[in-house]
C-alpha positions in Angstrom: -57.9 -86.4 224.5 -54.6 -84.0 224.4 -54.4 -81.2 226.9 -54.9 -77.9 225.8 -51.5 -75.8 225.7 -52.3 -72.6 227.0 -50.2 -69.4 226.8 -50.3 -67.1 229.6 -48.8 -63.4 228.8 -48.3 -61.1 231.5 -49.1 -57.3 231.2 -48.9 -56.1 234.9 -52.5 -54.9 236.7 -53.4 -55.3 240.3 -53.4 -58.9 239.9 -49.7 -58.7 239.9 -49.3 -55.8 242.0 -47.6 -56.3 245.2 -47.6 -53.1 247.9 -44.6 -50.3 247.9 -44.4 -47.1 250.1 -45.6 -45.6 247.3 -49.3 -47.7 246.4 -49.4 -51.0 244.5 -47.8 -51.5 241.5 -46.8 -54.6 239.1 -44.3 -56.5 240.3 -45.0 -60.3 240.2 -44.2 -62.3 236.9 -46.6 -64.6 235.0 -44.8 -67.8 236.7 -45.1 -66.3 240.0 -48.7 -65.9 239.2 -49.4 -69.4 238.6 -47.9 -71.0 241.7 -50.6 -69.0 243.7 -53.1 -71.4 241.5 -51.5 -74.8 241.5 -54.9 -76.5 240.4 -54.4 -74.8 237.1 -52.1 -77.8 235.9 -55.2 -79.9 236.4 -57.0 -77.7 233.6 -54.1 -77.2 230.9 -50.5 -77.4 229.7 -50.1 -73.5 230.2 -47.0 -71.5 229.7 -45.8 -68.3 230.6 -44.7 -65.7 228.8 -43.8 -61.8 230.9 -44.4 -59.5 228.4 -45.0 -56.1 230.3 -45.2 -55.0 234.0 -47.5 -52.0 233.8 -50.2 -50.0 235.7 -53.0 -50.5 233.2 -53.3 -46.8 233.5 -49.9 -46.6 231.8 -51.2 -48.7 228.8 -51.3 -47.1 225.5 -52.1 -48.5 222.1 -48.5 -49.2 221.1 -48.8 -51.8 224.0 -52.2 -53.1 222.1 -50.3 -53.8 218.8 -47.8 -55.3 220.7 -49.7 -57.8 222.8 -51.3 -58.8 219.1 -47.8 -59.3 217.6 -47.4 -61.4 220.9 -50.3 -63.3 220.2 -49.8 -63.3 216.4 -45.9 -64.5 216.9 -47.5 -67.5 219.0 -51.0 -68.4 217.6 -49.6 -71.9 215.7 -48.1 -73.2 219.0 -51.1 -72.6 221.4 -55.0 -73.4 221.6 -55.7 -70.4 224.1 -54.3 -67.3 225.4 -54.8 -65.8 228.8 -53.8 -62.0 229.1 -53.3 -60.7 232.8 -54.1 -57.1 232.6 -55.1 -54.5 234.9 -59.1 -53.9 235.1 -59.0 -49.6 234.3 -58.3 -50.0 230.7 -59.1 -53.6 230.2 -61.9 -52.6 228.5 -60.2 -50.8 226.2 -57.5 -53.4 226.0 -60.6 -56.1 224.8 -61.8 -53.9 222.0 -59.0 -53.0 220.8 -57.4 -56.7 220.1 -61.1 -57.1 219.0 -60.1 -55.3 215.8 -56.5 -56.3 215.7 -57.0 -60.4 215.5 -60.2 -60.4 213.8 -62.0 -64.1 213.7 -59.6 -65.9 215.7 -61.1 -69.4 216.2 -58.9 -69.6 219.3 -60.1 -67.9 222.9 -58.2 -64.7 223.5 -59.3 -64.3 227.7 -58.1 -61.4 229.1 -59.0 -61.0 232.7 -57.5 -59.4 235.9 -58.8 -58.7 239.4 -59.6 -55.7 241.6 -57.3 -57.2 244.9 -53.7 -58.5 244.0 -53.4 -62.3 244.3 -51.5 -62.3 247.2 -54.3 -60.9 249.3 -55.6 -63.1 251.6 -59.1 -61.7 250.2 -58.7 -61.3 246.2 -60.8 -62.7 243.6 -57.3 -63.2 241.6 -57.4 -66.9 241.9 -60.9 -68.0 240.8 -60.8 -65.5 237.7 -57.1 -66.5 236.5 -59.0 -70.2 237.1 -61.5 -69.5 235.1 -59.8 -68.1 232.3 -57.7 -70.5 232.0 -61.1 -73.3 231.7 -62.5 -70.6 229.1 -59.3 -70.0 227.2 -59.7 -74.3 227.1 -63.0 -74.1 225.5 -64.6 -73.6 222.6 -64.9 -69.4 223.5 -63.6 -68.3 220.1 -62.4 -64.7 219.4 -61.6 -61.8 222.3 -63.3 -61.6 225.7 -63.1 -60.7 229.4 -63.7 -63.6 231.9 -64.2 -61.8 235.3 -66.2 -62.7 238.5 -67.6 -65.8 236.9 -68.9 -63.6 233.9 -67.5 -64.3 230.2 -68.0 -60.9 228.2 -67.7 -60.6 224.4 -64.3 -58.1 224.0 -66.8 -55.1 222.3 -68.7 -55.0 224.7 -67.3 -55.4 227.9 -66.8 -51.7 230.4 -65.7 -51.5 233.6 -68.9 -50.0 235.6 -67.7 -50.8 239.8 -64.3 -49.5 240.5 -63.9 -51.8 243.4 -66.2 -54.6 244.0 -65.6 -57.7 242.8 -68.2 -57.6 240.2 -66.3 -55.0 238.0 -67.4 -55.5 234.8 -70.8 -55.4 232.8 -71.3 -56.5 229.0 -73.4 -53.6 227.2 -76.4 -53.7 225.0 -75.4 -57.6 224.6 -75.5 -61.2 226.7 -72.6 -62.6 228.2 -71.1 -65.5 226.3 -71.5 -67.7 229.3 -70.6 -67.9 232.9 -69.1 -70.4 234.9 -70.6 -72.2 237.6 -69.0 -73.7 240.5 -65.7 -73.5 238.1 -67.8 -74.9 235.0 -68.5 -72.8 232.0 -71.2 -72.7 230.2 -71.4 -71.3 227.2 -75.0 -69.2 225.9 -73.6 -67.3 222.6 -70.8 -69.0 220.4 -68.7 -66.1 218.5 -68.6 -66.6 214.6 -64.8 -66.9 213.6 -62.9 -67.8 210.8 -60.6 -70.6 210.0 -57.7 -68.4 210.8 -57.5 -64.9 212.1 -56.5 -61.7 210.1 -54.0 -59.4 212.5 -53.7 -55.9 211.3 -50.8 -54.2 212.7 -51.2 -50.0 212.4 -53.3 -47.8 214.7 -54.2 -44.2 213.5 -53.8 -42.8 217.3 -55.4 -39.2 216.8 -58.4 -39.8 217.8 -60.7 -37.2 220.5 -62.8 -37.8 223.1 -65.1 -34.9 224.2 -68.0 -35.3 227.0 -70.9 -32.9 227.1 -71.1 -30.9 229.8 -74.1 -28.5 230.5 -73.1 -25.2 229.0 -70.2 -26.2 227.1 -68.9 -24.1 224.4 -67.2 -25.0 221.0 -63.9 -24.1 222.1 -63.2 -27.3 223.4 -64.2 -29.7 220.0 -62.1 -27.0 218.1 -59.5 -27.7 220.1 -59.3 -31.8 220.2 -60.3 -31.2 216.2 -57.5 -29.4 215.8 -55.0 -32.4 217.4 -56.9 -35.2 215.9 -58.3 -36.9 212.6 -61.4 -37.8 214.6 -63.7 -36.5 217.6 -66.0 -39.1 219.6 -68.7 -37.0 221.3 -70.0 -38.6 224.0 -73.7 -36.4 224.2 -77.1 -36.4 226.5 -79.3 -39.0 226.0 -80.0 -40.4 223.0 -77.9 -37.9 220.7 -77.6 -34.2 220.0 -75.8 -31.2 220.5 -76.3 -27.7 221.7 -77.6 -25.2 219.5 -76.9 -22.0 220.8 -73.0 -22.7 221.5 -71.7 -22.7 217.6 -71.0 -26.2 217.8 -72.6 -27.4 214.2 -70.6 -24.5 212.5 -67.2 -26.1 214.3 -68.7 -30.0 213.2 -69.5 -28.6 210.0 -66.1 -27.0 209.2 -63.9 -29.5 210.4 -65.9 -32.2 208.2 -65.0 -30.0 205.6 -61.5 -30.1 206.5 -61.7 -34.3 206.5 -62.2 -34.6 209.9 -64.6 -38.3 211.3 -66.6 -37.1 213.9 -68.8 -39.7 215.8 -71.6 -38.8 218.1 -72.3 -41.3 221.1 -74.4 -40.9 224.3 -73.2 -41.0 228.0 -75.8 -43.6 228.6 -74.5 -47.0 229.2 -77.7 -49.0 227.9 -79.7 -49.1 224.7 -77.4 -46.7 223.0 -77.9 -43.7 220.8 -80.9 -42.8 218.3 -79.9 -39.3 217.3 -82.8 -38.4 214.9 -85.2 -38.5 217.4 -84.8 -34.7 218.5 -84.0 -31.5 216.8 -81.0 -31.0 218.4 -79.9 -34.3 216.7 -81.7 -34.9 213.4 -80.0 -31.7 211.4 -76.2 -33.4 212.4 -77.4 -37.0 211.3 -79.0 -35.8 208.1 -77.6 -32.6 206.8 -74.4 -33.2 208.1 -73.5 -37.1 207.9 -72.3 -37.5 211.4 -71.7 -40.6 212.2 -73.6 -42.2 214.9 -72.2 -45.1 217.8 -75.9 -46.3 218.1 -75.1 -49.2 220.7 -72.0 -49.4 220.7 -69.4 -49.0 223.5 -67.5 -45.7 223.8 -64.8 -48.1 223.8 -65.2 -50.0 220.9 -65.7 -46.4 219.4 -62.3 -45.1 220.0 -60.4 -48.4 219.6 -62.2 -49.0 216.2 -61.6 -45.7 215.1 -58.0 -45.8 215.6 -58.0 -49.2 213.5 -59.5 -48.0 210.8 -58.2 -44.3 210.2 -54.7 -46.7 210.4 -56.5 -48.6 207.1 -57.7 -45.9 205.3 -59.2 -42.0 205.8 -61.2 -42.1 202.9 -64.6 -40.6 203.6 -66.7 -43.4 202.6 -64.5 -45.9 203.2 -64.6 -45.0 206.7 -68.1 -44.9 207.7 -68.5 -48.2 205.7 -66.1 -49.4 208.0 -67.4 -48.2 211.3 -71.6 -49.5 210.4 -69.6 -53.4 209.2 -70.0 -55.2 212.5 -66.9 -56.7 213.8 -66.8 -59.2 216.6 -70.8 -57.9 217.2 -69.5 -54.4 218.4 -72.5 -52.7 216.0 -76.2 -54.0 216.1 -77.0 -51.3 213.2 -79.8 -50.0 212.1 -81.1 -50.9 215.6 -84.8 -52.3 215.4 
């Protein structure tokens, strides 16, 4: 049977950082990477392709559609693709090519690691190992291999800012692990016979956390610079009643304005009816309502498709049509 021909492309993150007076920062190129992991040629044909250097922190979502143009420009010469990326935003990353390459039958790993592989203690070599065995497999669509965990691209956040164990998969299963460098898959993705990549992002979109207190000041402000305002609320979903915030919703739905109500809680998701602070915003209203999904997935589908259309109903068909299982909606 033919080795796999694997595509590495480098985006920076700690896994390439090496240490300046100033901190770490990127500085180590794809090639680089894989001569810390010789045993990788055992696994695949892989290839390497430096396509940023960045701080994940620095990543914005021009970098996104250009990582799927990457992808896109290569798809016909490769089985897999391996994205290096630093761990901060790789969660955002994930989503976001989620919606960009939609049904890939090819794996699309991204993965990273919270100590630079030079380190003599990192965890750099056994994920970049293991996402080159999953990127091998039949792993189909986007996801994030990381500390022997394989978690679907919608659903992955980053919940331990420095232990090795940095990422969780939300309101759904991992895909698979891997054991003692073997993975096992649990959940094949559904895909198509070829992937659809979409190339605009509608950037203006607002993310506003509930604080205790908070006034409408703030959502009239972020309305006022963006098409769309993610809410992140208490709980499972309302708003206060006292602080004019469902005049301010109300207006600036008026004005064409998506707004999405989402919950700070990291499991089981939203069910904004429940309460009265809720139910008059779901019903009289129309908000629209993230239910289980990731605040990530929110903002990074959001942004795909106000850059497809910002017709009303267009858009909140859109948002409840499940892509890549971001959405279990209406949740039972």
């Amino acid at each position: 049977m033919p080795r796999k021909q694997i595509l590495l492309i480098g985006t920076g993150g700690t896994i390439a950082s090496e240490m300046t007076d100033s901190g770490l920062a990127p500085g180590l190129q794809t090639d680089q990477l894989l001569s810390f992991v010789p045993a990788i040629s055992d696994i695949c044909q892989a290839d390497c392709l430096q396509l940023l250097s960045m701080d994940s922190t620095n990543i914005a979502p021009s970098h996104w559609l250009q990582m799927a143009r990457c992808i896109q420009e290569h798809y016909d010469c490769y089985d897999g693709f391996v994205l290096t990326h630093g761990t901060d935003t790789m969660a955002y990353t994930a989503a976001a090519l989620s919606y960009l390459i939609q049904g890939s039958p090819k794996p699309i790993v991204l993965t990273g690691a919270q100590k630079p592989i030079s380190f003599d203690s990192t965890d750099s070599k056994t994920n970049l190992s293991d996402a080159f065995r999953c990127a091998s497999e039949d792993f189909p669509g986007v996801s994030i291999v990381f500390n022997s965990k394989v978690i679907l691209g919608t659903r992955a956040k980053k919940t331990r800012s420095k232990s090795f164990q940095a990422f969780s998969s939300i309101n759904y299963p991992y895909l698979g692990v891997l054991r003692d460098g073997v993975p096992l898959r649990y959940i094949r993705q559904s895909c198509a016979a070829a992937p659809v990549f979409f190339h605009t992002l509608n950037t203006r979109v607002a993310l506003l956390k509930l604080v205790p207190g908070i006034g409408r000041e703030f959502a009239d402000f972020l309305l006022a610079q963006s098409d769309a305002l993610v809410i992140e609320s208490f709980g499972v979903g309302g708003l206060p009643e006292f602080n004019g915030f469902y005049d301010c919703i109300s207006g600036a739905m008026a004005r064409g304005k998506v707004v999405v109500l989402t919950t700070q809680v990291e499991n089981e998701g939203s069910d904004v009816g429940v309460y009265h602070v809720g139910h008059t915003l779901k019903n009289d209203l129309g908000v629209l309502e993230a239910y289980d999904m990731t605040t990530e997935a929110v903002i990074a589908k959001l942004m795909w498709i106000l850059g497809q259309t910002q017709q009303r109903e267009s858009v909140e068909r859109l948002f409840y049509t499940p892509v890549a299982n971001d959405i279990l909606w209406p949740i039972k």
